[in-house]
C-alpha positions in Angstrom: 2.2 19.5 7.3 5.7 19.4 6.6 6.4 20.4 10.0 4.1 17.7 11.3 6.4 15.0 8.7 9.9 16.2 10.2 8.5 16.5 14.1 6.3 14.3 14.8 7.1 11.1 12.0 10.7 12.0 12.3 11.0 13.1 8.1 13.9 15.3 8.7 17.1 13.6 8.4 15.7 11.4 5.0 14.7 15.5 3.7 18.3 16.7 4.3 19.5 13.2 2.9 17.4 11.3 1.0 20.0 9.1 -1.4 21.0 11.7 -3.9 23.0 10.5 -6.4 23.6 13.8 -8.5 27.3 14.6 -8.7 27.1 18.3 -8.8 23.6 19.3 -7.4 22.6 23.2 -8.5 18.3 22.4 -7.1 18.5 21.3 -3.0 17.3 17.5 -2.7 14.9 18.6 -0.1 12.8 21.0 -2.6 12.7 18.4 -5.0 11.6 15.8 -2.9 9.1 17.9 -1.2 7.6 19.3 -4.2 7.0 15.8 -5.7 5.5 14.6 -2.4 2.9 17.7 -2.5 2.1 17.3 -5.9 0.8 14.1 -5.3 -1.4 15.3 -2.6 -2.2 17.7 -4.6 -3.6 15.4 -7.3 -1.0 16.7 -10.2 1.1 14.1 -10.6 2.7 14.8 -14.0 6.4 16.5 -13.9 4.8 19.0 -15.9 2.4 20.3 -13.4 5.2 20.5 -10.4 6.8 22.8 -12.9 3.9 24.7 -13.5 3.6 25.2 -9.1 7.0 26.0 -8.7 7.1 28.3 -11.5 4.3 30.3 -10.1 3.1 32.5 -7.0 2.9 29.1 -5.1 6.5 28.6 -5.0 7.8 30.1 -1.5 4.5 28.4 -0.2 5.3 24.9 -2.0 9.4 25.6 0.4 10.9 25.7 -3.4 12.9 29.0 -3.4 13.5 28.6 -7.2 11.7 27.3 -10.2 13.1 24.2 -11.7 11.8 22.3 -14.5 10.5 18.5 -15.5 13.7 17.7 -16.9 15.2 18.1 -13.2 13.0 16.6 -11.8 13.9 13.6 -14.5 17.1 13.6 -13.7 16.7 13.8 -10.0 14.7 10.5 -9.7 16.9 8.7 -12.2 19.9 9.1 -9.9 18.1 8.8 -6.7 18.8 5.9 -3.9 15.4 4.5 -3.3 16.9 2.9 0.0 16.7 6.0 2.2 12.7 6.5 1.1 11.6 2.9 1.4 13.7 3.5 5.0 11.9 6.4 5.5 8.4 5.3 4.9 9.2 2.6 7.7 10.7 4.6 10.0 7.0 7.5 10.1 5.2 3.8 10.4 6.9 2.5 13.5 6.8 6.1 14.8 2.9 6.1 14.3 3.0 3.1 16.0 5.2 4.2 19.1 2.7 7.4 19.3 -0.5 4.6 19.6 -2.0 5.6 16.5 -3.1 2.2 16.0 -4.3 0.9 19.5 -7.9 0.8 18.5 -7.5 -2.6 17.1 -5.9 -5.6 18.2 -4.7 -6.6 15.0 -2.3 -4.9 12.8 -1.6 -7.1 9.4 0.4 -6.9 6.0 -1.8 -7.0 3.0 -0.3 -8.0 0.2 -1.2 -7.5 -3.7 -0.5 -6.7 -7.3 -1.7 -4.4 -9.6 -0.7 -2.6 -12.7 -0.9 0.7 -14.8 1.3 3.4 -16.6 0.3 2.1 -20.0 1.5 3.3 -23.5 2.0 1.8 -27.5 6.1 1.2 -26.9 8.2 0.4 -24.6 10.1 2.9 -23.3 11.7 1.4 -20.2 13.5 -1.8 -18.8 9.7 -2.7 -16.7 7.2 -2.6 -19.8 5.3 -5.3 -20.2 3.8 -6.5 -23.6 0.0 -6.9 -23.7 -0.9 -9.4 -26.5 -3.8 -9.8 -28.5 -5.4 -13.4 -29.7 -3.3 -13.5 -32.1 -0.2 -13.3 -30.4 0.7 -9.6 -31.7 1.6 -6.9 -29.2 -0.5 -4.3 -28.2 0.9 -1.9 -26.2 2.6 -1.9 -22.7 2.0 -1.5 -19.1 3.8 -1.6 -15.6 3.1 -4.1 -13.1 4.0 -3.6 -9.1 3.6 -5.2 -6.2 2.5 -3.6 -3.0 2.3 -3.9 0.9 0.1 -2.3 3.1 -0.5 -2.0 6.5 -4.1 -2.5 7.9 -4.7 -1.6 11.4 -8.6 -1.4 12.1 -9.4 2.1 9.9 -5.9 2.3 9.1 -4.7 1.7 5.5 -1.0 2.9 4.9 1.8 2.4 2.3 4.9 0.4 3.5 6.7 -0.5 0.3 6.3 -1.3 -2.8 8.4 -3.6 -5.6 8.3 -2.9 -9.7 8.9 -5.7 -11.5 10.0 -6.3 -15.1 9.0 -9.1 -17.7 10.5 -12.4 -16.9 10.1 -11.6 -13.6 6.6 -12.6 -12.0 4.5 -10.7 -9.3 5.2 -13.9 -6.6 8.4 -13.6 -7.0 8.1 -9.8 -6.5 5.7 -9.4 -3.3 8.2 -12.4 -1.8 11.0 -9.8 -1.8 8.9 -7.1 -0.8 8.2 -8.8 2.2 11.6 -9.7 3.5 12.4 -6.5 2.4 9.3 -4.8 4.7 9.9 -6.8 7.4 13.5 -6.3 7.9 12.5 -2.5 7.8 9.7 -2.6 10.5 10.4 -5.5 12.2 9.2 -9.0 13.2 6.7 -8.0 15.6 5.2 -5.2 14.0 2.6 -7.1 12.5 0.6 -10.4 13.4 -0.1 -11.5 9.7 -0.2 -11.4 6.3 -3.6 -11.2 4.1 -3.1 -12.2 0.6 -5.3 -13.1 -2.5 -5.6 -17.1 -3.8 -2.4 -16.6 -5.8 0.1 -16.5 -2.8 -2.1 -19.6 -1.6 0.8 -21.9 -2.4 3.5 -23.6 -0.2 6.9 -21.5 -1.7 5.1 -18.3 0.0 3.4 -19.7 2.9 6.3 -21.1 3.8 8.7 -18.1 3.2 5.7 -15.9 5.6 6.2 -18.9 8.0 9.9 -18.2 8.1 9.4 -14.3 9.0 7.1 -15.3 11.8 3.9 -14.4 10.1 1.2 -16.7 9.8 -0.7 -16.0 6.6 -4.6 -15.4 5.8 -4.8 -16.3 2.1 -8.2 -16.6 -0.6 -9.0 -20.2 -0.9 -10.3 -20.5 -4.9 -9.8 -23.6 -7.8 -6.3 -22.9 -7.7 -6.0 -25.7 -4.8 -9.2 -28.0 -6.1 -8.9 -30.9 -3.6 -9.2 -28.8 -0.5 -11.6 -26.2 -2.1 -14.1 -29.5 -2.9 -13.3 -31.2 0.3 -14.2 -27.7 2.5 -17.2 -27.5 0.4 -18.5 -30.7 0.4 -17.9 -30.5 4.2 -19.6 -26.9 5.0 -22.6 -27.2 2.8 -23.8 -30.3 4.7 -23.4 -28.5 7.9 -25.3 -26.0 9.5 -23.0 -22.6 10.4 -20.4 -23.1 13.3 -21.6 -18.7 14.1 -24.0 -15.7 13.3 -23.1 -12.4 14.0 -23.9 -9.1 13.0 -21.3 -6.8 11.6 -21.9 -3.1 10.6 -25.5 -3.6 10.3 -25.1 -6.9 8.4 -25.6 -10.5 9.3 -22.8 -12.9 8.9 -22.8 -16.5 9.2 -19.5 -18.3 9.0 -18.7 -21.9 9.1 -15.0 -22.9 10.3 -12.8 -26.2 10.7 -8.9 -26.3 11.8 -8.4 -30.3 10.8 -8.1 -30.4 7.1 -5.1 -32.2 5.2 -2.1 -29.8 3.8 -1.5 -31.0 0.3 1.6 -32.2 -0.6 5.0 -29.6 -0.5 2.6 -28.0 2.1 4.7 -28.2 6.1 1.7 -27.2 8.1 0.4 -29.8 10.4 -3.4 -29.1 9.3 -5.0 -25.9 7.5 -7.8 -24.3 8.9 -10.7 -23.1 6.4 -13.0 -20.7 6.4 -16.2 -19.8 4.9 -18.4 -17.1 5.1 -21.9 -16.1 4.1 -22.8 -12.6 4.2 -26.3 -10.8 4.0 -26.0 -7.4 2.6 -28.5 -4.7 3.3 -29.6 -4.8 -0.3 -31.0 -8.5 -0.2 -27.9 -10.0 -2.4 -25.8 -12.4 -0.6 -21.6 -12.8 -1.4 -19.5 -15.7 0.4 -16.0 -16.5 0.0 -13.4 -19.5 1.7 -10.2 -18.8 3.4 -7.2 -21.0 4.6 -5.0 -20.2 7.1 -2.3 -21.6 9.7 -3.9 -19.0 12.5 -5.2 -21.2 14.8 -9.2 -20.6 16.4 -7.2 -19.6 20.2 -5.6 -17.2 18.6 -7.7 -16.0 16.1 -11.5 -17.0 16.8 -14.2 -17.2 13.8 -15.1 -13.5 13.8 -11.7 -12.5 13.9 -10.6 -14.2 11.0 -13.4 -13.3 9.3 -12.0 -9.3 9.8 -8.7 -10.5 9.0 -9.8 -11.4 5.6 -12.0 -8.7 4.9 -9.3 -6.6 5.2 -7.9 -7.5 1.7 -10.2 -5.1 0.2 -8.3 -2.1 2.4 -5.7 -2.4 -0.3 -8.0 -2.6 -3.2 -10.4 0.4 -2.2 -7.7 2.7 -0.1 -4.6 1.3 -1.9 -5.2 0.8 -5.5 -8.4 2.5 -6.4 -7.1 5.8 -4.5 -3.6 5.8 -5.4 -4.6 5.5 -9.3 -8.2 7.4 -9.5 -6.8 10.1 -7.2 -3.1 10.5 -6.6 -2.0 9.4 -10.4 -0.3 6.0 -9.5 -1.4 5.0 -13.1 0.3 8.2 -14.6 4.3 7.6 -15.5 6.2 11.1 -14.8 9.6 9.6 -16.6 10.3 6.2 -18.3 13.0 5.2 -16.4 13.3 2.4 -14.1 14.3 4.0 -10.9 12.6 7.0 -11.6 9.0 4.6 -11.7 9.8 2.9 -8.4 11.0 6.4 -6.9 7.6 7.9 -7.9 5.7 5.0 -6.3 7.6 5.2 -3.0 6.8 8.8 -2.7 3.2 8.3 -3.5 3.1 5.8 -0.3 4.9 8.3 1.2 2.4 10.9 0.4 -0.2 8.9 1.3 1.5 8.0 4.6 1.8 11.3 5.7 -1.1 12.8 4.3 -3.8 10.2 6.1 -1.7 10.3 9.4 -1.8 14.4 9.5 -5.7 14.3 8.1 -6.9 11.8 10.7 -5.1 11.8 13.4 -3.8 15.4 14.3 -6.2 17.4 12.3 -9.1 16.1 14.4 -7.0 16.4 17.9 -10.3 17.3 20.3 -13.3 18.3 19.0 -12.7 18.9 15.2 -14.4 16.1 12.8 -12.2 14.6 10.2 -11.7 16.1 7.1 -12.5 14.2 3.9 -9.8 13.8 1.5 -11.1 16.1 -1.4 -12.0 18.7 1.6 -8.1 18.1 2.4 -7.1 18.3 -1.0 -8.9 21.8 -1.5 -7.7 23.4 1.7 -4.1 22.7 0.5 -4.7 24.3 -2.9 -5.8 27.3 -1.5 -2.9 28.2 1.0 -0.6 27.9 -2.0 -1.8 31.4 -2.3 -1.4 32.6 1.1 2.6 33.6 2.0 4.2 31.6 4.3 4.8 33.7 7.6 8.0 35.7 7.7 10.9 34.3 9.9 11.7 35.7 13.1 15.6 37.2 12.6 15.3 38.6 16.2 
Protein backbone atom coordinates (compact mmCIF):
# COMPACT_ATOMS: atom_id res chain seq x y z
CA UNK A 1 0.00 0.00 0.00
CA UNK A 2 2.68 2.31 0.63
CA UNK A 3 4.07 1.66 -2.68
CA UNK A 4 0.67 2.22 -4.24
CA UNK A 5 0.66 6.02 -1.95
CA UNK A 6 4.24 7.06 -3.32
CA UNK A 7 3.49 5.70 -7.14
CA UNK A 8 0.48 5.98 -8.05
CA UNK A 9 -0.95 9.21 -5.58
CA UNK A 10 2.44 10.70 -5.80
CA UNK A 11 3.11 10.39 -1.56
CA UNK A 12 6.81 10.36 -2.00
CA UNK A 13 8.22 13.69 -1.83
CA UNK A 14 5.65 14.82 1.37
CA UNK A 15 7.23 11.12 3.02
CA UNK A 16 10.84 12.34 2.50
CA UNK A 17 9.56 15.95 3.50
CA UNK A 18 6.67 16.31 5.25
CA UNK A 19 7.25 19.80 7.46
CA UNK A 20 9.52 18.62 10.14
CA UNK A 21 10.26 20.94 12.56
CA UNK A 22 12.62 18.94 14.95
CA UNK A 23 16.04 20.63 15.17
CA UNK A 24 18.18 17.53 15.63
CA UNK A 25 16.10 14.49 14.36
CA UNK A 26 17.64 10.94 15.79
CA UNK A 27 13.86 8.82 14.34
CA UNK A 28 13.44 9.47 10.18
CA UNK A 29 10.27 11.66 9.60
CA UNK A 30 9.09 9.14 7.09
CA UNK A 31 8.81 6.16 9.80
CA UNK A 32 7.03 8.27 11.97
CA UNK A 33 4.64 9.54 9.66
CA UNK A 34 4.10 6.20 8.24
CA UNK A 35 3.63 4.38 11.37
CA UNK A 36 0.92 6.86 12.53
CA UNK A 37 -0.88 6.67 9.15
CA UNK A 38 -0.97 2.60 9.51
CA UNK A 39 -2.03 2.70 12.87
CA UNK A 40 -4.96 4.37 12.06
CA UNK A 41 -5.82 1.89 9.46
CA UNK A 42 -5.14 -0.37 11.71
CA UNK A 43 -7.77 0.87 14.18
CA UNK A 44 -5.04 1.69 17.15
CA UNK A 45 -5.02 5.02 17.25
CA UNK A 46 -3.47 5.78 20.66
CA UNK A 47 0.49 6.64 20.70
CA UNK A 48 0.66 3.85 22.95
CA UNK A 49 -0.31 1.12 20.65
CA UNK A 50 2.20 2.50 17.68
CA UNK A 51 4.73 1.92 20.33
CA UNK A 52 3.53 -1.36 21.14
CA UNK A 53 3.81 -2.24 16.84
CA UNK A 54 7.05 -0.87 16.42
CA UNK A 55 8.37 -2.42 19.47
CA UNK A 56 7.49 -5.79 18.29
CA UNK A 57 8.05 -8.48 15.40
CA UNK A 58 5.89 -6.10 13.18
CA UNK A 59 8.40 -3.46 13.00
CA UNK A 60 10.54 -4.18 9.62
CA UNK A 61 6.94 -4.99 8.23
CA UNK A 62 5.32 -1.60 9.66
CA UNK A 63 9.17 0.18 7.31
CA UNK A 64 10.21 1.36 11.10
CA UNK A 65 13.82 0.02 11.43
CA UNK A 66 13.79 0.98 15.12
CA UNK A 67 11.43 1.11 17.96
CA UNK A 68 10.57 4.59 19.20
CA UNK A 69 8.29 5.52 21.78
CA UNK A 70 4.84 7.69 22.47
CA UNK A 71 6.80 10.48 23.77
CA UNK A 72 8.42 10.76 20.06
CA UNK A 73 5.85 10.43 18.53
CA UNK A 74 4.56 13.62 21.02
CA UNK A 75 7.18 15.49 20.15
CA UNK A 76 7.12 14.84 16.53
CA UNK A 77 3.54 16.12 15.94
CA UNK A 78 4.04 19.07 18.22
CA UNK A 79 6.78 20.40 15.92
CA UNK A 80 5.38 19.32 12.70
CA UNK A 81 4.29 21.77 9.63
CA UNK A 82 0.73 20.77 8.90
CA UNK A 83 1.08 22.61 5.53
CA UNK A 84 2.91 19.91 3.58
CA UNK A 85 0.01 17.12 4.74
CA UNK A 86 -2.97 19.30 4.17
CA UNK A 87 -0.82 19.76 0.62
CA UNK A 88 -0.47 16.41 0.45
CA UNK A 89 -3.87 15.19 0.91
CA UNK A 90 -4.79 17.46 -2.11
CA UNK A 91 -2.25 16.76 -4.24
CA UNK A 92 -3.42 12.17 -3.99
CA UNK A 93 -7.11 13.92 -4.69
CA UNK A 94 -6.38 15.70 -7.84
CA UNK A 95 -4.19 12.72 -8.78
CA UNK A 96 -7.27 10.43 -8.31
CA UNK A 97 -8.98 12.61 -10.21
CA UNK A 98 -6.45 12.91 -13.24
CA UNK A 99 -6.42 8.82 -13.12
CA UNK A 100 -10.58 9.05 -13.62
CA UNK A 101 -11.37 7.54 -10.44
CA UNK A 102 -14.35 9.59 -10.23
CA UNK A 103 -15.88 9.65 -13.81
CA UNK A 104 -18.87 7.52 -12.87
CA UNK A 105 -20.68 10.59 -11.76
CA UNK A 106 -21.22 13.81 -13.17
CA UNK A 107 -21.03 15.56 -10.05
CA UNK A 108 -18.20 15.93 -7.81
CA UNK A 109 -19.13 18.37 -4.56
CA UNK A 110 -17.60 19.71 -1.26
CA UNK A 111 -19.59 18.69 1.79
CA UNK A 112 -19.18 20.63 4.49
CA UNK A 113 -19.70 19.97 8.41
CA UNK A 114 -18.87 20.02 12.05
CA UNK A 115 -18.51 17.68 14.60
CA UNK A 116 -16.78 17.22 17.81
CA UNK A 117 -14.99 14.60 20.22
CA UNK A 118 -11.70 14.04 22.30
CA UNK A 119 -13.49 14.68 25.55
CA UNK A 120 -11.88 14.77 29.14
CA UNK A 121 -12.64 16.55 32.92
CA UNK A 122 -9.82 19.50 32.27
CA UNK A 123 -8.52 21.29 29.85
CA UNK A 124 -5.39 20.38 28.81
CA UNK A 125 -4.93 22.25 25.52
CA UNK A 126 -5.38 25.83 23.84
CA UNK A 127 -8.79 23.99 21.70
CA UNK A 128 -10.87 22.61 24.81
CA UNK A 129 -14.05 23.59 24.95
CA UNK A 130 -16.18 23.90 28.21
CA UNK A 131 -19.37 21.82 28.40
CA UNK A 132 -21.81 23.47 30.88
CA UNK A 133 -24.40 22.15 32.94
CA UNK A 134 -27.93 24.06 33.76
CA UNK A 135 -26.45 25.75 36.17
CA UNK A 136 -23.79 27.31 34.42
CA UNK A 137 -20.83 25.06 36.06
CA UNK A 138 -18.40 23.34 33.84
CA UNK A 139 -18.39 19.87 33.14
CA UNK A 140 -15.74 18.65 31.27
CA UNK A 141 -14.21 19.47 27.77
CA UNK A 142 -14.27 18.53 24.25
CA UNK A 143 -12.78 19.41 20.79
CA UNK A 144 -14.72 20.72 18.07
CA UNK A 145 -13.47 20.55 14.13
CA UNK A 146 -14.70 21.35 11.01
CA UNK A 147 -14.39 19.12 8.08
CA UNK A 148 -14.49 18.96 4.15
CA UNK A 149 -15.22 16.14 2.10
CA UNK A 150 -15.34 15.29 -1.20
CA UNK A 151 -18.38 13.35 -2.68
CA UNK A 152 -18.18 11.99 -6.08
CA UNK A 153 -21.04 9.39 -6.70
CA UNK A 154 -19.63 6.34 -4.14
CA UNK A 155 -16.78 8.35 -3.32
CA UNK A 156 -16.36 9.85 0.15
CA UNK A 157 -12.83 11.24 0.81
CA UNK A 158 -10.99 13.58 3.37
CA UNK A 159 -9.74 16.90 1.95
CA UNK A 160 -9.03 19.03 4.99
CA UNK A 161 -9.91 19.64 8.06
CA UNK A 162 -9.83 22.95 10.58
CA UNK A 163 -9.78 22.71 14.72
CA UNK A 164 -11.02 25.38 16.19
CA UNK A 165 -10.72 26.89 19.71
CA UNK A 166 -13.35 28.62 22.05
CA UNK A 167 -14.13 32.11 20.95
CA UNK A 168 -13.85 30.91 17.80
CA UNK A 169 -17.08 29.42 16.12
CA UNK A 170 -17.50 26.41 13.64
CA UNK A 171 -18.77 29.14 10.62
CA UNK A 172 -16.03 30.93 11.02
CA UNK A 173 -13.96 27.70 10.88
CA UNK A 174 -15.39 25.69 7.76
CA UNK A 175 -15.23 29.48 5.96
CA UNK A 176 -11.48 29.13 6.12
CA UNK A 177 -11.40 25.66 5.47
CA UNK A 178 -12.86 26.27 2.36
CA UNK A 179 -10.60 28.98 0.89
CA UNK A 180 -8.08 27.07 2.25
CA UNK A 181 -9.41 23.59 0.22
CA UNK A 182 -10.00 25.42 -2.72
CA UNK A 183 -6.88 27.16 -3.22
CA UNK A 184 -5.31 23.52 -2.74
CA UNK A 185 -7.44 21.72 -5.41
CA UNK A 186 -8.59 24.27 -7.39
CA UNK A 187 -11.60 26.19 -8.67
CA UNK A 188 -12.89 23.67 -10.93
CA UNK A 189 -12.37 20.68 -9.11
CA UNK A 190 -15.72 20.69 -7.74
CA UNK A 191 -19.21 21.98 -8.88
CA UNK A 192 -20.70 22.69 -5.34
CA UNK A 193 -20.86 22.86 -1.91
CA UNK A 194 -23.51 20.72 0.33
CA UNK A 195 -23.87 22.15 3.69
CA UNK A 196 -26.36 21.75 6.76
CA UNK A 197 -29.11 24.77 7.69
CA UNK A 198 -26.32 26.52 9.64
CA UNK A 199 -24.16 27.81 6.69
CA UNK A 200 -27.75 28.76 5.24
CA UNK A 201 -26.95 32.41 5.71
CA UNK A 202 -25.68 35.19 3.35
CA UNK A 203 -21.83 35.81 5.01
CA UNK A 204 -21.19 32.02 3.61
CA UNK A 205 -23.29 31.81 0.65
CA UNK A 206 -21.78 34.60 -0.43
CA UNK A 207 -18.07 33.81 0.42
CA UNK A 208 -18.97 30.06 -1.68
CA UNK A 209 -20.29 32.51 -4.39
CA UNK A 210 -16.98 34.23 -4.42
CA UNK A 211 -14.91 30.82 -5.00
CA UNK A 212 -17.25 29.92 -7.86
CA UNK A 213 -19.24 27.40 -6.03
CA UNK A 214 -22.84 27.57 -5.90
CA UNK A 215 -24.09 26.10 -2.66
CA UNK A 216 -26.77 23.36 -1.74
CA UNK A 217 -27.63 24.21 1.83
CA UNK A 218 -30.65 22.54 4.54
CA UNK A 219 -33.55 24.96 4.53
CA UNK A 220 -34.96 24.64 8.46
CA UNK A 221 -36.55 27.64 11.09
CA UNK A 222 -33.40 29.27 10.96
CA UNK A 223 -34.74 31.37 7.85
CA UNK A 224 -38.70 31.30 8.99
CA UNK A 225 -40.13 33.59 6.19
CA UNK A 226 -38.94 31.50 3.29
CA UNK A 227 -39.27 28.12 5.14
CA UNK A 228 -43.41 29.24 5.67
CA UNK A 229 -43.61 30.80 2.33
CA UNK A 230 -42.06 27.30 0.53
CA UNK A 231 -44.41 25.52 2.60
CA UNK A 232 -47.44 27.23 2.38
CA UNK A 233 -46.63 27.15 -1.43
CA UNK A 234 -45.73 23.15 -1.85
CA UNK A 235 -48.38 21.77 0.28
CA UNK A 236 -51.11 23.24 -1.85
CA UNK A 237 -49.55 21.89 -4.86
CA UNK A 238 -49.40 18.56 -6.20
CA UNK A 239 -45.51 17.26 -6.78
CA UNK A 240 -43.54 19.01 -9.71
CA UNK A 241 -41.82 14.72 -10.09
CA UNK A 242 -41.89 11.03 -8.99
CA UNK A 243 -39.13 8.93 -9.40
CA UNK A 244 -37.83 5.93 -8.12
CA UNK A 245 -34.41 5.83 -6.48
CA UNK A 246 -32.65 2.69 -5.16
CA UNK A 247 -35.83 0.86 -4.91
CA UNK A 248 -37.64 3.80 -3.31
CA UNK A 249 -40.22 6.26 -4.54
CA UNK A 250 -39.49 9.88 -4.37
CA UNK A 251 -41.64 12.74 -5.00
CA UNK A 252 -40.16 16.16 -5.08
CA UNK A 253 -41.71 19.52 -5.44
CA UNK A 254 -39.37 22.39 -6.83
CA UNK A 255 -39.65 26.37 -7.50
CA UNK A 256 -36.56 28.71 -8.65
CA UNK A 257 -38.66 32.26 -8.07
CA UNK A 258 -38.67 32.83 -4.38
CA UNK A 259 -37.50 36.27 -2.76
CA UNK A 260 -33.77 36.30 -1.11
CA UNK A 261 -34.20 37.86 2.23
CA UNK A 262 -32.50 40.80 2.97
CA UNK A 263 -28.28 40.86 3.11
CA UNK A 264 -29.07 37.92 0.62
CA UNK A 265 -27.27 39.09 -3.39
CA UNK A 266 -28.92 36.30 -5.21
CA UNK A 267 -31.47 37.27 -7.70
CA UNK A 268 -34.08 34.54 -6.54
CA UNK A 269 -33.43 31.15 -4.37
CA UNK A 270 -34.67 28.09 -5.61
CA UNK A 271 -36.30 25.61 -2.97
CA UNK A 272 -36.59 22.25 -2.72
CA UNK A 273 -38.67 19.72 -1.15
CA UNK A 274 -38.78 16.21 -1.08
CA UNK A 275 -40.95 13.39 0.09
CA UNK A 276 -39.48 10.08 0.30
CA UNK A 277 -41.21 6.52 0.75
CA UNK A 278 -38.95 4.12 2.42
CA UNK A 279 -39.23 0.43 2.01
CA UNK A 280 -40.30 0.11 5.57
CA UNK A 281 -43.63 2.16 5.21
CA UNK A 282 -42.23 5.45 7.21
CA UNK A 283 -41.96 8.49 5.19
CA UNK A 284 -38.96 11.45 5.81
CA UNK A 285 -38.95 14.81 3.82
CA UNK A 286 -36.76 17.64 4.05
CA UNK A 287 -36.43 21.51 2.09
CA UNK A 288 -33.44 22.72 0.43
CA UNK A 289 -32.30 26.18 -1.07
CA UNK A 290 -29.98 26.67 -3.52
CA UNK A 291 -28.62 29.31 -6.21
CA UNK A 292 -28.10 25.99 -8.73
CA UNK A 293 -30.37 26.73 -11.26
CA UNK A 294 -33.08 23.75 -12.73
CA UNK A 295 -30.78 23.84 -16.40
CA UNK A 296 -28.05 23.05 -14.64
CA UNK A 297 -29.13 21.08 -11.99
CA UNK A 298 -32.71 19.42 -12.82
CA UNK A 299 -35.05 18.14 -9.73
CA UNK A 300 -33.53 14.71 -9.40
CA UNK A 301 -30.16 16.02 -9.45
CA UNK A 302 -30.53 18.27 -6.75
CA UNK A 303 -32.28 15.96 -4.95
CA UNK A 304 -28.69 13.64 -5.05
CA UNK A 305 -26.85 16.73 -4.43
CA UNK A 306 -28.42 16.97 -1.15
CA UNK A 307 -28.55 13.64 -0.14
CA UNK A 308 -25.15 13.58 -0.31
CA UNK A 309 -24.74 15.39 3.09
CA UNK A 310 -25.19 12.22 4.81
CA UNK A 311 -21.71 10.89 2.97
CA UNK A 312 -19.97 12.91 5.59
CA UNK A 313 -22.05 11.92 8.44
CA UNK A 314 -22.06 7.99 7.79
CA UNK A 315 -18.43 7.72 5.87
CA UNK A 316 -16.92 10.79 7.46
CA UNK A 317 -17.88 11.13 11.02
CA UNK A 318 -19.36 7.91 12.11
CA UNK A 319 -16.32 5.97 10.51
CA UNK A 320 -13.53 8.18 11.40
CA UNK A 321 -14.68 8.13 15.28
CA UNK A 322 -16.37 4.50 15.67
CA UNK A 323 -13.53 2.98 13.66
CA UNK A 324 -10.35 4.95 13.02
CA UNK A 325 -10.34 6.81 16.65
CA UNK A 326 -11.02 10.35 15.41
CA UNK A 327 -12.73 10.81 18.94
CA UNK A 328 -9.42 9.50 20.73
CA UNK A 329 -6.65 12.46 21.49
CA UNK A 330 -3.07 10.88 21.16
CA UNK A 331 -1.37 14.24 22.70
CA UNK A 332 -2.99 17.46 24.09
CA UNK A 333 -1.35 19.78 22.11
CA UNK A 334 -2.76 22.02 19.56
CA UNK A 335 -0.80 21.02 16.45
CA UNK A 336 -0.36 17.73 17.48
CA UNK A 337 -4.64 17.42 17.36
CA UNK A 338 -4.93 18.97 13.92
CA UNK A 339 -1.73 16.87 12.76
CA UNK A 340 -3.52 13.65 13.89
CA UNK A 341 -6.74 14.58 12.08
CA UNK A 342 -4.97 15.41 8.81
CA UNK A 343 -3.34 12.05 8.85
CA UNK A 344 -6.56 10.23 9.61
CA UNK A 345 -8.00 11.91 6.23
CA UNK A 346 -4.99 10.93 4.93
CA UNK A 347 -5.40 7.49 6.06
CA UNK A 348 -8.60 7.35 5.00
CA UNK A 349 -7.68 8.84 1.62
CA UNK A 350 -5.36 6.35 0.74
CA UNK A 351 -6.82 3.45 2.39
CA UNK A 352 -10.42 3.72 0.34
CA UNK A 353 -8.61 4.67 -3.00
CA UNK A 354 -6.09 1.35 -2.65
CA UNK A 355 -9.31 -0.79 -1.24
CA UNK A 356 -11.69 0.13 -4.02
CA UNK A 357 -10.16 1.06 -6.80
CA UNK A 358 -6.85 -1.10 -7.33
CA UNK A 359 -7.59 -3.93 -5.14
CA UNK A 360 -10.61 -4.84 -7.30
CA UNK A 361 -8.59 -4.08 -10.75
CA UNK A 362 -10.47 -7.01 -13.03
CA UNK A 363 -12.36 -9.52 -11.61
CA UNK A 364 -11.74 -9.33 -7.83
CA UNK A 365 -14.86 -8.03 -5.61
CA UNK A 366 -14.21 -5.23 -3.25
CA UNK A 367 -12.99 -5.83 -0.01
CA UNK A 368 -14.98 -4.66 2.97
CA UNK A 369 -13.22 -2.40 5.35
CA UNK A 370 -12.98 -4.79 8.42
CA UNK A 371 -11.88 -7.65 5.77
CA UNK A 372 -9.18 -4.83 4.82
CA UNK A 373 -8.42 -4.15 8.21
CA UNK A 374 -7.77 -7.90 9.08
CA UNK A 375 -5.63 -8.70 6.03
CA UNK A 376 -3.27 -5.79 7.11
CA UNK A 377 -2.92 -7.18 10.68
CA UNK A 378 -1.93 -10.36 9.52
CA UNK A 379 1.05 -9.43 7.15
CA UNK A 380 2.50 -7.53 10.04
CA UNK A 381 3.71 -11.01 10.64
CA UNK A 382 4.92 -11.98 7.42
CA UNK A 383 8.76 -10.36 6.60
CA UNK A 384 8.91 -8.02 4.07
CA UNK A 385 10.86 -9.56 0.93
CA UNK A 386 14.59 -9.22 0.99
CA UNK A 387 16.15 -6.45 -1.30
CA UNK A 388 17.74 -7.37 -4.42
CA UNK A 389 21.71 -6.08 -3.81
CA UNK A 390 22.56 -7.66 -7.26
Amino acid sequence: MKRYGIKVLGLGPYLRAPGDGRRSPQIRAETLIWALVVSRLLRSPAYHAVEGLVRSGACRALGAHRGFGDDALAYFTERLDAEPTRVALAASLRRAKRNKAFDDTLWISYVLDGTGGGRRCDAACALCHPSFDAEGQVVRYHHRLSLLTVVAGSWVLPVDAEPYGPGDSELAASTRLLKRSVAHLGRRFAQCVVVDAEYAGAPFLHAAGTLGLPVVARLKHNLPELFQAARDRFEAQPPTRSFQEKGERIEVWDADDFEPWWGLDWLSVRVLRYRQHHANGTVSEAYWLTNLSPRRAPSRTLFRLAKSRWGIENQGFNDAKNRYGLEHIGHHHPNSVLVDVLLLGLALTLERLYRLRYLRRGCHPPLSAITFCRLLWMSLGRQPPASDTS
